[in-house]
FIKOLZA-1660 file (N, C-alpha, C; in steps of 0.1 Angstrom, whole numbers, plus 5000, padded with zeros to 4 digits):
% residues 185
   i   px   py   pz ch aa at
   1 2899 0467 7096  A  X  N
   1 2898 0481 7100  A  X CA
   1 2891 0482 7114  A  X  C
   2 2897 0494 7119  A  X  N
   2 2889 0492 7134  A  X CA
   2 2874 0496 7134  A  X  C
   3 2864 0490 7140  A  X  N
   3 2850 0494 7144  A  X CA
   3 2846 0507 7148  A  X  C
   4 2856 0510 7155  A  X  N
   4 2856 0525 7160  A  X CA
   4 2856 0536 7150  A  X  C
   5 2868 0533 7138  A  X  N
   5 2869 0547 7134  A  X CA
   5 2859 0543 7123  A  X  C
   6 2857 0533 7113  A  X  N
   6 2841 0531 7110  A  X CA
   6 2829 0535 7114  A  X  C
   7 2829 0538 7130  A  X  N
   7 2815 0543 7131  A  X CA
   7 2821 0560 7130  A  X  C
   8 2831 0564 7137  A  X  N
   8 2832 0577 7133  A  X CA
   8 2832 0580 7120  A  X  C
   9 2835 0573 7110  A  X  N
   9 2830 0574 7096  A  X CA
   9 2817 0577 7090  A  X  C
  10 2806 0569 7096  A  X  N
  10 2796 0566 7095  A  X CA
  10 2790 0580 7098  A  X  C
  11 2796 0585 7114  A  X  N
  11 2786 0591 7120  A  X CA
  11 2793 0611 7110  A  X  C
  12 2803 0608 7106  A  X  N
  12 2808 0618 7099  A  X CA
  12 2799 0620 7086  A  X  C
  13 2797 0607 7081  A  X  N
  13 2787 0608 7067  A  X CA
  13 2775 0614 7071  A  X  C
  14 2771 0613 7080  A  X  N
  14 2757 0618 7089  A  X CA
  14 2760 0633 7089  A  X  C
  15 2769 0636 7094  A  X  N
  15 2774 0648 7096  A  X CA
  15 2774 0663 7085  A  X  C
  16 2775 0653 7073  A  X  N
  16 2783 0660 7061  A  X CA
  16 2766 0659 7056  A  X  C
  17 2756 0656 7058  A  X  N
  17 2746 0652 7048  A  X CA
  17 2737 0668 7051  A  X  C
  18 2729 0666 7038  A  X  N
  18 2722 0677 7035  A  X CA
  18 2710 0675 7044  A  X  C
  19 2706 0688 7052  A  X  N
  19 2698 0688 7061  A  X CA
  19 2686 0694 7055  A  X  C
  20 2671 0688 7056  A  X  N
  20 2661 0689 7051  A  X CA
  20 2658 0706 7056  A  X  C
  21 2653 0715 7045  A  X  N
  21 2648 0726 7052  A  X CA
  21 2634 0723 7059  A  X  C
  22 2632 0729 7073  A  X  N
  22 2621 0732 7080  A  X CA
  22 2616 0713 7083  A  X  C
  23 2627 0706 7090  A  X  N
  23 2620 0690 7092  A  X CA
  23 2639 0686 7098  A  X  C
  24 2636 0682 7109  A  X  N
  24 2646 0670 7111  A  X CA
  24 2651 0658 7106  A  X  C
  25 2651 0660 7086  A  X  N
  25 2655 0650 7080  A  X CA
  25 2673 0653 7079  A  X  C
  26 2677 0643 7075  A  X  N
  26 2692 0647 7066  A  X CA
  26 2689 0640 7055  A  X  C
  27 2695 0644 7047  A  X  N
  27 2697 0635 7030  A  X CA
  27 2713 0632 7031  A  X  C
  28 2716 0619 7030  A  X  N
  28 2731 0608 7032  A  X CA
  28 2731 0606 7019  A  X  C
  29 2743 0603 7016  A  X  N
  29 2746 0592 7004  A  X CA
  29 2745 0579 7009  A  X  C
  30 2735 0573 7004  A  X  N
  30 2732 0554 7006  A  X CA
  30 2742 0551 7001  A  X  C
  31 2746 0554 6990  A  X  N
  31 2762 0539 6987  A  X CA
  31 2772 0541 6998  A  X  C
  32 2776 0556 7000  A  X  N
  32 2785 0555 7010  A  X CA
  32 2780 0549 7026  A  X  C
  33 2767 0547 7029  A  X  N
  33 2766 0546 7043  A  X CA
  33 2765 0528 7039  A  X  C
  34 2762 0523 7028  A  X  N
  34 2763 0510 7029  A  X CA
  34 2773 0504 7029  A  X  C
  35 2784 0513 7018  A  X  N
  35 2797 0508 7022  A  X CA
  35 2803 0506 7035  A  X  C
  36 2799 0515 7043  A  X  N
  36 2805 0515 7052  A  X CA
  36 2800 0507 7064  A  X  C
  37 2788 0501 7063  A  X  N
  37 2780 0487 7070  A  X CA
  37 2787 0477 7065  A  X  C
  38 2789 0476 7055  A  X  N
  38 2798 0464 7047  A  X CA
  38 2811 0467 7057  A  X  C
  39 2821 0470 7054  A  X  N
  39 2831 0474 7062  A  X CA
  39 2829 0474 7079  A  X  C
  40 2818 0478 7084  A  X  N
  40 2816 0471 7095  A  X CA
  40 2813 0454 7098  A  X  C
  41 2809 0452 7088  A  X  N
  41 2803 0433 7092  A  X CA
  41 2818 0425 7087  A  X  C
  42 2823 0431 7080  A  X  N
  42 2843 0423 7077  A  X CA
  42 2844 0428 7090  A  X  C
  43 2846 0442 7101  A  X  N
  43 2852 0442 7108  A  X CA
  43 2850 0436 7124  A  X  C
  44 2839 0434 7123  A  X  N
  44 2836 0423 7133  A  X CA
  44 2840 0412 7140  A  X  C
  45 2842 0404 7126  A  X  N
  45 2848 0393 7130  A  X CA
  45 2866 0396 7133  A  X  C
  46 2870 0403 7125  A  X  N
  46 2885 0405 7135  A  X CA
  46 2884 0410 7146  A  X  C
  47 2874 0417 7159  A  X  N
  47 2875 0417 7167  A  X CA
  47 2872 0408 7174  A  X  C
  48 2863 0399 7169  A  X  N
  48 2860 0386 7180  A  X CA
  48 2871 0376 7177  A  X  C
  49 2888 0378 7165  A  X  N
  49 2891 0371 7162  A  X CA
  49 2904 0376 7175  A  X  C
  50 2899 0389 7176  A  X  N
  50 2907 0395 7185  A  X CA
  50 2907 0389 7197  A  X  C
  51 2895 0389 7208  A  X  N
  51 2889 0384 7216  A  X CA
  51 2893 0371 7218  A  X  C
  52 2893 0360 7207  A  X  N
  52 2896 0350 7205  A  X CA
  52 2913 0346 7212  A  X  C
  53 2920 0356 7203  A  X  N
  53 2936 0353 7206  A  X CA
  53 2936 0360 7221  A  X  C
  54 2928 0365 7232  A  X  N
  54 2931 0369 7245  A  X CA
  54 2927 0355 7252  A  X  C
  55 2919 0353 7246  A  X  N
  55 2914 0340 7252  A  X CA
  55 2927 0327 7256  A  X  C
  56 2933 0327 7241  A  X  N
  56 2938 0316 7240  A  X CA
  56 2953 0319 7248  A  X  C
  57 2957 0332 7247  A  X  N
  57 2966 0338 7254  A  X CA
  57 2962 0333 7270  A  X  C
  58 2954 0338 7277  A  X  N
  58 2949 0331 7286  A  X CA
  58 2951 0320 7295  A  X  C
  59 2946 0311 7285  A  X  N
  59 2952 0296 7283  A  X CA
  59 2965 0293 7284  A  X  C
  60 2967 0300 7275  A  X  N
  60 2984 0295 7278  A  X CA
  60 2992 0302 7295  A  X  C
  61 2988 0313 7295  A  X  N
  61 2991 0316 7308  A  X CA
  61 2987 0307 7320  A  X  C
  62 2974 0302 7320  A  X  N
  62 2973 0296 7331  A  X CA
  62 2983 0280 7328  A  X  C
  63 2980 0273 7316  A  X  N
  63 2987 0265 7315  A  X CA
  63 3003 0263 7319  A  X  C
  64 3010 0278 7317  A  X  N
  64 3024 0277 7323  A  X CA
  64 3022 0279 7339  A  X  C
  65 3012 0289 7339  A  X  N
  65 3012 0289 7357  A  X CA
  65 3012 0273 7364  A  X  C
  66 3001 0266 7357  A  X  N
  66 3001 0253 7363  A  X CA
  66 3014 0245 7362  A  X  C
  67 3018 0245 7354  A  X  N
  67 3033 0238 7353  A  X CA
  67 3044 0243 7356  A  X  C
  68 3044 0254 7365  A  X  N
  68 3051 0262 7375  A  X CA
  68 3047 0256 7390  A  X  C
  69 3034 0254 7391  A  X  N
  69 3032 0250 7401  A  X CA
  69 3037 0232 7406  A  X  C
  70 3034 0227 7394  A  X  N
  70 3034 0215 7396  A  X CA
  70 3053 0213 7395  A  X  C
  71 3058 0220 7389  A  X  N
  71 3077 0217 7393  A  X CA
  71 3078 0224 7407  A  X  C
  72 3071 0229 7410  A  X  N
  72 3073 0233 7425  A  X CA
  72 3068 0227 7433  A  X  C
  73 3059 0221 7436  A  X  N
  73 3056 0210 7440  A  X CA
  73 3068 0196 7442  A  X  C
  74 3068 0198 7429  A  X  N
  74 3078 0183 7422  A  X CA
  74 3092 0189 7434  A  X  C
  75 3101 0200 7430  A  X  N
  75 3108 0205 7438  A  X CA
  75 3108 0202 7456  A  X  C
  76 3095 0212 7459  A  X  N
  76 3088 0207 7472  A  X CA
  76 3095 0191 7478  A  X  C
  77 3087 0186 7467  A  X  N
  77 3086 0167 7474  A  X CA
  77 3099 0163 7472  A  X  C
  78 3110 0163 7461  A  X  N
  78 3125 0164 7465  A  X CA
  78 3134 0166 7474  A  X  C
  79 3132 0176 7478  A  X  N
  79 3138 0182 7490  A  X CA
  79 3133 0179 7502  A  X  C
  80 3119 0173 7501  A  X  N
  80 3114 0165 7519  A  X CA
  80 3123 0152 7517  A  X  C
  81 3123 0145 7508  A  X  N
  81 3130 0134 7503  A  X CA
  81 3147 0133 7508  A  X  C
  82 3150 0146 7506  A  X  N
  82 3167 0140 7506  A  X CA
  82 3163 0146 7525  A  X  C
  83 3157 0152 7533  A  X  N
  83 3157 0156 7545  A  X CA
  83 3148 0141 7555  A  X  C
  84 3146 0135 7546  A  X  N
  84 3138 0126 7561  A  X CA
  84 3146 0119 7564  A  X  C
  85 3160 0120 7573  A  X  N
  85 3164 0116 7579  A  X CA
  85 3164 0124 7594  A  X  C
  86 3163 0133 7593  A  X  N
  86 3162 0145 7602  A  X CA
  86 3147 0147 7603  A  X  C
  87 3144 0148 7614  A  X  N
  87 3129 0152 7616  A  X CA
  87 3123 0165 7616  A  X  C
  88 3130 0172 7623  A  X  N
  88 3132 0188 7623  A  X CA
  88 3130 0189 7608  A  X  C
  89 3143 0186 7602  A  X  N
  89 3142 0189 7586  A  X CA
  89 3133 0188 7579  A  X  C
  90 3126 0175 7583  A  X  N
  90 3119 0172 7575  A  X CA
  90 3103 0179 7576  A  X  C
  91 3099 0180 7585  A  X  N
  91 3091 0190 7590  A  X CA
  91 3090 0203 7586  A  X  C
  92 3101 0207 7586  A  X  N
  92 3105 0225 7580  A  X CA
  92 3102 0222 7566  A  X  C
  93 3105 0212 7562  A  X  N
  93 3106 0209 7543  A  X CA
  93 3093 0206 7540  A  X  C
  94 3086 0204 7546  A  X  N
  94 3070 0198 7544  A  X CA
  94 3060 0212 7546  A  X  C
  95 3067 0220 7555  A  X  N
  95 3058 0236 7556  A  X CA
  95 3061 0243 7546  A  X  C
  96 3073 0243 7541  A  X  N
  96 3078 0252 7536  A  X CA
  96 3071 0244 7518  A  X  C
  97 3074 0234 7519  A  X  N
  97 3065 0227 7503  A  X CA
  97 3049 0232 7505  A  X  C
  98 3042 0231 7515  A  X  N
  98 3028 0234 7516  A  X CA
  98 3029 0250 7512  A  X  C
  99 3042 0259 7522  A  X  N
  99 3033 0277 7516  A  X CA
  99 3041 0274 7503  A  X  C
 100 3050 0270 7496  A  X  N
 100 3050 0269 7476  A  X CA
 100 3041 0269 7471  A  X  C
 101 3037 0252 7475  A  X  N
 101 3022 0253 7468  A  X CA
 101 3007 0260 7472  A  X  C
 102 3011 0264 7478  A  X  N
 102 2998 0277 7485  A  X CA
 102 2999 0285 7476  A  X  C
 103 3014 0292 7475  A  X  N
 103 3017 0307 7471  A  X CA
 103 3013 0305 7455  A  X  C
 104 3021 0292 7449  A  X  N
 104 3018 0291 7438  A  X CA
 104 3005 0286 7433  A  X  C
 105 2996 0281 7441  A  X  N
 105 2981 0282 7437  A  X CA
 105 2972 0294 7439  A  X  C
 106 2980 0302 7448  A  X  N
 106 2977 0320 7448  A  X CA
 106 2979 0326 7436  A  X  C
 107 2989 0322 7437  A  X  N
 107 2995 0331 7423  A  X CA
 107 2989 0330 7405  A  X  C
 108 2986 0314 7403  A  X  N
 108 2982 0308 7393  A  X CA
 108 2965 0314 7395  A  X  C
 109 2956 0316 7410  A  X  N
 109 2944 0320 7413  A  X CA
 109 2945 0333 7404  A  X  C
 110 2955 0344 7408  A  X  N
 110 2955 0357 7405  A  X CA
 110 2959 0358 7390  A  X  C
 111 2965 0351 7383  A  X  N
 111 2968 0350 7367  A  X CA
 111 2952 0350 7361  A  X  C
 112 2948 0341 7370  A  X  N
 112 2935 0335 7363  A  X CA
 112 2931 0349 7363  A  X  C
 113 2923 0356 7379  A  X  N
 113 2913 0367 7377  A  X CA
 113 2918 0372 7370  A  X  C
 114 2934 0380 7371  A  X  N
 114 2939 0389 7354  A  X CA
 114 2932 0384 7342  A  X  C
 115 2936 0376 7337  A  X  N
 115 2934 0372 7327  A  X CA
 115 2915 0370 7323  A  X  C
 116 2911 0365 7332  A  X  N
 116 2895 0366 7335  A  X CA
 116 2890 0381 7329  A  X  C
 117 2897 0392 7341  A  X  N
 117 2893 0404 7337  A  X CA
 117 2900 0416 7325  A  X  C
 118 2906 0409 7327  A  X  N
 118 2913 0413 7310  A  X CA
 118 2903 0408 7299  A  X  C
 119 2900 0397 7296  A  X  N
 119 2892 0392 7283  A  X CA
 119 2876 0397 7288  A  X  C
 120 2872 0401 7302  A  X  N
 120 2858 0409 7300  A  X CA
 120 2857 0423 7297  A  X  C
 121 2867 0429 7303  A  X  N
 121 2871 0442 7298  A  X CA
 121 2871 0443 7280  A  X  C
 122 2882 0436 7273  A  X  N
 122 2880 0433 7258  A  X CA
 122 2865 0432 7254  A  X  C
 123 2859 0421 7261  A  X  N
 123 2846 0417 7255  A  X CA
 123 2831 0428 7254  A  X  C
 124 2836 0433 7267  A  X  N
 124 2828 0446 7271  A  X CA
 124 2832 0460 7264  A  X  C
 125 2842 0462 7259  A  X  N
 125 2846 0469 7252  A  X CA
 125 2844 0466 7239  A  X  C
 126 2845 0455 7228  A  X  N
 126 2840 0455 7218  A  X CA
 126 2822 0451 7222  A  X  C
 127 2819 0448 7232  A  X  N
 127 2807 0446 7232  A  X CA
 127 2796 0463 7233  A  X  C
 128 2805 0470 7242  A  X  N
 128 2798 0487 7238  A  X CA
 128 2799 0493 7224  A  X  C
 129 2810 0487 7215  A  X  N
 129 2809 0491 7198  A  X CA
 129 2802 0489 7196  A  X  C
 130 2798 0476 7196  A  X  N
 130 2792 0469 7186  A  X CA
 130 2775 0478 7188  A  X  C
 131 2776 0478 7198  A  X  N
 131 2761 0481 7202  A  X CA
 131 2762 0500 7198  A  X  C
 132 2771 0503 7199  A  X  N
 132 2774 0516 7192  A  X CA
 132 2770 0523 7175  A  X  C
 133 2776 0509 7173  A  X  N
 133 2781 0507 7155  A  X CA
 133 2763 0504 7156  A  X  C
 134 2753 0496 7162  A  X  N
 134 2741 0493 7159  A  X CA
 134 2735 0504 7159  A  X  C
 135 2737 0513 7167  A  X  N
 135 2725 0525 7174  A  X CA
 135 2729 0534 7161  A  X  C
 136 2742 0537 7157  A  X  N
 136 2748 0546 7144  A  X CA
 136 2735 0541 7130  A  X  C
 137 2741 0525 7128  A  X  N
 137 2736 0520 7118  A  X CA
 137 2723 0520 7115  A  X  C
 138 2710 0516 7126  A  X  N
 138 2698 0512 7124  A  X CA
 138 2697 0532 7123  A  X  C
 139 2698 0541 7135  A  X  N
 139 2696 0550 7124  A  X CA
 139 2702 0559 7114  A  X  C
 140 2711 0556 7110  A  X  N
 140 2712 0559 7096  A  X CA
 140 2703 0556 7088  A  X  C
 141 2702 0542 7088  A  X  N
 141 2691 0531 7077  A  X CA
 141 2680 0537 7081  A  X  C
 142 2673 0543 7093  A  X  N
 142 2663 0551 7094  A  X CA
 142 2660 0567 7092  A  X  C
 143 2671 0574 7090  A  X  N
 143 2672 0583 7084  A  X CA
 143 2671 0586 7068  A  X  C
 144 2677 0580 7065  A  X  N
 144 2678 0570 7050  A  X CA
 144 2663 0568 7047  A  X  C
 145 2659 0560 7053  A  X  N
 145 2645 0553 7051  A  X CA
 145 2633 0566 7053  A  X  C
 146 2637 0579 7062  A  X  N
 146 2626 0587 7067  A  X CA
 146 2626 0598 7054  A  X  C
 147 2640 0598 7047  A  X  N
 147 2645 0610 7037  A  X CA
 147 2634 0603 7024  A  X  C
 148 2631 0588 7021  A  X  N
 148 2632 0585 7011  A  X CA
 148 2613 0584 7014  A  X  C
 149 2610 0585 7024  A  X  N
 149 2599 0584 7030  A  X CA
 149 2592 0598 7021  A  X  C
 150 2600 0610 7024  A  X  N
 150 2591 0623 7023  A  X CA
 150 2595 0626 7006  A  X  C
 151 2599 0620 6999  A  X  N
 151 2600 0622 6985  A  X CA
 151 2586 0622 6982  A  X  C
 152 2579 0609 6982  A  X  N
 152 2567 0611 6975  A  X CA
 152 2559 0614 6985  A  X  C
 153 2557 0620 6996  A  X  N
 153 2549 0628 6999  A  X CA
 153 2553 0642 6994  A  X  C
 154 2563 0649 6988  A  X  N
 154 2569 0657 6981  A  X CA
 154 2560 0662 6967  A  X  C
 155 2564 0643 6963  A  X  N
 155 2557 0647 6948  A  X CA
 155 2541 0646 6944  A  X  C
 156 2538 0644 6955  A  X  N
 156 2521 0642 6959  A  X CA
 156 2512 0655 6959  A  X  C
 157 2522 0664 6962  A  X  N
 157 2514 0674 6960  A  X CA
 157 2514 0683 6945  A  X  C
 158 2525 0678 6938  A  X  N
 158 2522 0687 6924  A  X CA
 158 2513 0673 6914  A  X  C
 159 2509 0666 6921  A  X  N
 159 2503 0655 6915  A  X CA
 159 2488 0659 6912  A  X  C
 160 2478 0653 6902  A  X  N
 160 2468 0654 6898  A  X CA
 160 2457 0651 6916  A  X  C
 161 2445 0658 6914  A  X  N
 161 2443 0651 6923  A  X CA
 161 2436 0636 6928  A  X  C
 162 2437 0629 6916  A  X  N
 162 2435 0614 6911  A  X CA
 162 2444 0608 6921  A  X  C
 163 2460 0614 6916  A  X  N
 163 2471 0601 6921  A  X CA
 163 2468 0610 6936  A  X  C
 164 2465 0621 6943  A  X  N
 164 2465 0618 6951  A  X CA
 164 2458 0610 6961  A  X  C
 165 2444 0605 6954  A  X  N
 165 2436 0599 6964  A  X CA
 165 2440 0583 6964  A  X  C
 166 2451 0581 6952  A  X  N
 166 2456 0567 6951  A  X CA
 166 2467 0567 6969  A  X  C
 167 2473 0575 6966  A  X  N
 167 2487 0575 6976  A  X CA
 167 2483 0574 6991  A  X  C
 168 2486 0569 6999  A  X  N
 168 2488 0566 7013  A  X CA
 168 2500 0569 7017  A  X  C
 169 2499 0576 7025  A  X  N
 169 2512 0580 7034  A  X CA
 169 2518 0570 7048  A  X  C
 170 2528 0565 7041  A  X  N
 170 2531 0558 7054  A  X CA
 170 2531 0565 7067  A  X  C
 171 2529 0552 7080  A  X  N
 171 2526 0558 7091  A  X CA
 171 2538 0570 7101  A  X  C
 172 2541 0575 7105  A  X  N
 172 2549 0583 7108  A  X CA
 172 2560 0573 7120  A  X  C
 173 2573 0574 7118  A  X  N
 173 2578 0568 7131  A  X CA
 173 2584 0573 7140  A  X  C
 174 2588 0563 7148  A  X  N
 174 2589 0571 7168  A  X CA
 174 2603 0579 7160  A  X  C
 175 2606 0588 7171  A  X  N
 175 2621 0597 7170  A  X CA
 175 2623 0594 7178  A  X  C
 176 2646 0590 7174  A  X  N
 176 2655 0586 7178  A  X CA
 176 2664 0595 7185  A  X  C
 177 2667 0601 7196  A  X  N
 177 2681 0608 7197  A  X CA
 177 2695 0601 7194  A  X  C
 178 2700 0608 7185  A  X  N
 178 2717 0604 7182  A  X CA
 178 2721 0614 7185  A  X  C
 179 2733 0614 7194  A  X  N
 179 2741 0628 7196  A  X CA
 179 2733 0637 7200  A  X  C
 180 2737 0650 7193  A  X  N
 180 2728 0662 7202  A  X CA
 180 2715 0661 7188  A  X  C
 181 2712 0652 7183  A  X  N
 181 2701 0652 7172  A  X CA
 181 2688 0644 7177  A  X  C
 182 2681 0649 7170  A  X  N
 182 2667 0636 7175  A  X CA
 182 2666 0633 7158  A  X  C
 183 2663 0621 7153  A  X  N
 183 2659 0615 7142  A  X CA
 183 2651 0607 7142  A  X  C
 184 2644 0609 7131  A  X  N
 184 2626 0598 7131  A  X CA
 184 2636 0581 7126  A  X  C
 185 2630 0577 7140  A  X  N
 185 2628 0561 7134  A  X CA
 185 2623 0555 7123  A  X  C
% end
């Protein structure tokens, strides 16, 4: 499944969740946001398996480029071959072999940058998900974690005032902006 529409999943579950009155909490469904972290870590690796087959794609391109070059070449040194009887000829066939293999080690140069910048573009493109899918995830899991936070400070107060002197309140944490939202870390 794609990483993208997973995090728009994610960030939709966010979306749909019960908003704390008077507190920048939400209340999420945990099973569904975990499912959907699971579903992210399977989808990972098909994008780097993705990444992978650009790569090897790659390879194969430069490898035909190179073996384009080198029958051009091979060509090239043929044809000075049946000309050196003629000097002139032979000369013309020796320039004309040198811009081949110029053009075609131009040419095999420029496969490479494509191909170079093709697979950074990919990499940088799943590399902004991923970091996407993180920034989604960690706070979710911190929203998650801030919702489950204010329960027993909740139930602390219809509490004896025994259990309250037991309870400690965790420490408060920094706030995140997601989207047009700020959420406690």
């Amino acid at each position: 499944m794609d990483i993208q529409h997973l995090v728009d999943r994610l960030e939709d579950l966010i979306d749909e969740g019960r908003h704390v009155p008077f507190s920048r909490f939400t209340m999420i469904d945990e099973e569904r946001a975990l499912e959907l972290i699971d579903q992210m870590r399977i989808s990972i690796p098909e994008e780097i398996e993705k990444a992978a087959r650009v790569l090897a794609q790659r390879d194969r391109i430069l490898a035909q480029a190179n073996e384009e070059a080198a029958r051009i070449v091979q060509q090239a040194r043929e044809r000075s071959n049946e000309m050196i009887d003629r000097e002139a000829m032979v000369q013309a066939a020796q320039n004309r072999a040198a811009n081949i293999v110029e053009q075609a080690h131009q040419e095999a140069a420029e496969i490479m940058r494509d191909a170079d910048n093709y697979v950074l573009g990919v990499l940088s493109n799943l590399e902004q998900q991923l970091s996407k899918a993180m920034t989604v995830v960690r706070n979710g899991i911190n929203s998650v974690g801030a919702t489950s936070e204010t329960a027993p400070a909740a139930a602390q107060v219809s509490s004896p005032p025994a259990a309250q002197a037991s309870y400690a309140a965790p420490a408060p944490r920094p706030m995140v902006e997601v989207g047009s939202r700020t959420e406690q870390k």
